[in-house]
C-alpha positions as CSV (number, residue, x, y, z in Angstrom):
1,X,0.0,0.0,0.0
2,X,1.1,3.7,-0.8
3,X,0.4,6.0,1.8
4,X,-1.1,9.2,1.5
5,X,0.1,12.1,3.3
6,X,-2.3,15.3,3.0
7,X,-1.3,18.6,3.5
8,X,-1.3,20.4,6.7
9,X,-4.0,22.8,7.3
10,X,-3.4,26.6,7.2
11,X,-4.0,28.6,10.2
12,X,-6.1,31.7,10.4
13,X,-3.3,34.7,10.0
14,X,-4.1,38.3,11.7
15,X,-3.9,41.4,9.3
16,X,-1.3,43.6,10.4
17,X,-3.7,46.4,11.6
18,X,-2.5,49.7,13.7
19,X,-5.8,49.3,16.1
20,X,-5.5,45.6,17.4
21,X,-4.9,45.8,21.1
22,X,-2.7,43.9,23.0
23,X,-5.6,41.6,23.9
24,X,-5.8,40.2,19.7
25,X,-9.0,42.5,20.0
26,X,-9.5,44.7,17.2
27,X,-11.2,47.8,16.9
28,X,-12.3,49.9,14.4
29,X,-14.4,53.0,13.4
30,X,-16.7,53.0,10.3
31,X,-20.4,53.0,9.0
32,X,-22.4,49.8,8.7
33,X,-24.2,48.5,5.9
34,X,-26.3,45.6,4.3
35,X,-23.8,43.1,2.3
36,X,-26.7,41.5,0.6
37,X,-27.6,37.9,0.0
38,X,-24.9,35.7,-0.9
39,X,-24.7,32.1,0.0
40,X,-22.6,30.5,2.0
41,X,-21.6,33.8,3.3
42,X,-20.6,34.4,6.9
43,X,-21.2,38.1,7.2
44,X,-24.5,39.7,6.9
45,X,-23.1,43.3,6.9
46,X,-19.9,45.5,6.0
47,X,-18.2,48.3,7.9
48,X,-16.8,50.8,5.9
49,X,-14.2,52.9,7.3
50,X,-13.3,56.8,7.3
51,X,-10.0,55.6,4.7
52,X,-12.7,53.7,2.7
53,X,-11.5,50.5,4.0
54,X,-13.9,47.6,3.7
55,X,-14.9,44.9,6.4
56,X,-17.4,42.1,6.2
57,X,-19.0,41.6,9.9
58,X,-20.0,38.3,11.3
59,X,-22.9,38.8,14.2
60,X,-26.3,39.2,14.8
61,X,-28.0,39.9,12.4
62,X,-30.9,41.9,13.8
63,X,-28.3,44.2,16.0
64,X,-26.7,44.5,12.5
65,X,-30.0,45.5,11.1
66,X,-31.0,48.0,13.4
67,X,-27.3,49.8,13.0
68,X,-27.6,50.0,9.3
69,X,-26.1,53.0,7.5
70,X,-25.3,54.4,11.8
71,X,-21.8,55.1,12.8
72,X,-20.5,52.6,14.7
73,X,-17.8,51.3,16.5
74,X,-16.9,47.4,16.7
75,X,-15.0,45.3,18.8
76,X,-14.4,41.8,17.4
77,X,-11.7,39.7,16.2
78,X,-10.4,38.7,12.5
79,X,-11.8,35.5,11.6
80,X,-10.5,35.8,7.6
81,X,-7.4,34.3,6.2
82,X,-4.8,37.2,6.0
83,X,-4.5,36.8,2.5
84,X,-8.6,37.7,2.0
85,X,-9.2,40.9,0.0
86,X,-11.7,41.5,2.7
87,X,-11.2,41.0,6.4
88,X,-14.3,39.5,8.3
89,X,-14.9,40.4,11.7
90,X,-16.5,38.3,14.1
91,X,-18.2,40.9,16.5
92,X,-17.7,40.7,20.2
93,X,-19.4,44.1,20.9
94,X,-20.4,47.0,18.6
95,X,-21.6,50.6,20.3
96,X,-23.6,53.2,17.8
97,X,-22.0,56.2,17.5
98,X,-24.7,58.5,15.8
């Protein structure tokens, strides 16, 4: 018999972002808005930042709902690969800030 050996699995890698905290918490500023329906999705929502910076968030979606085009702030932590052209954020805690 020939075995097989399969390839180890990636881990999840962080962005390199200036507002992660010591804690591997990130934070970050932006407005929220409806991603839309795609399937097999994780996010329900995006946070766009001040710099036009895009984020997909991961969270519930009727908080998300209610914060929709709001300022907001979130506090969550990057669930992407680091190679993703957009980062998603599972949300530990998200504050309306308009």
């Amino acid at each position: 018999r020939k075995e097989i050996t399969l390839p180890k699995k990636q881990e999840v890698g962080e962005l390199p972002v200036k507002d992660i905290q010591s804690s591997g918490l990130l934070v970050i500023e932006g407005t929220v808005s409806p991603y839309g329906v795609v399937l097999w999705r994780k996010a329900t929502h995006k946070l766009v930042t001040s710099d036009n910076k895009i984020y997909f968030l991961k969270g519930n979606r009727k908080s998300l709902d209610s914060l929709n085009y709001h300022q907001v702030k979130v506090t969550g932590k990057l669930i992407s690969p680091a190679a993703s052209k957009y980062p998603i954020i599972q949300i530990n805690i998200i504050e309306a800030l308009s």
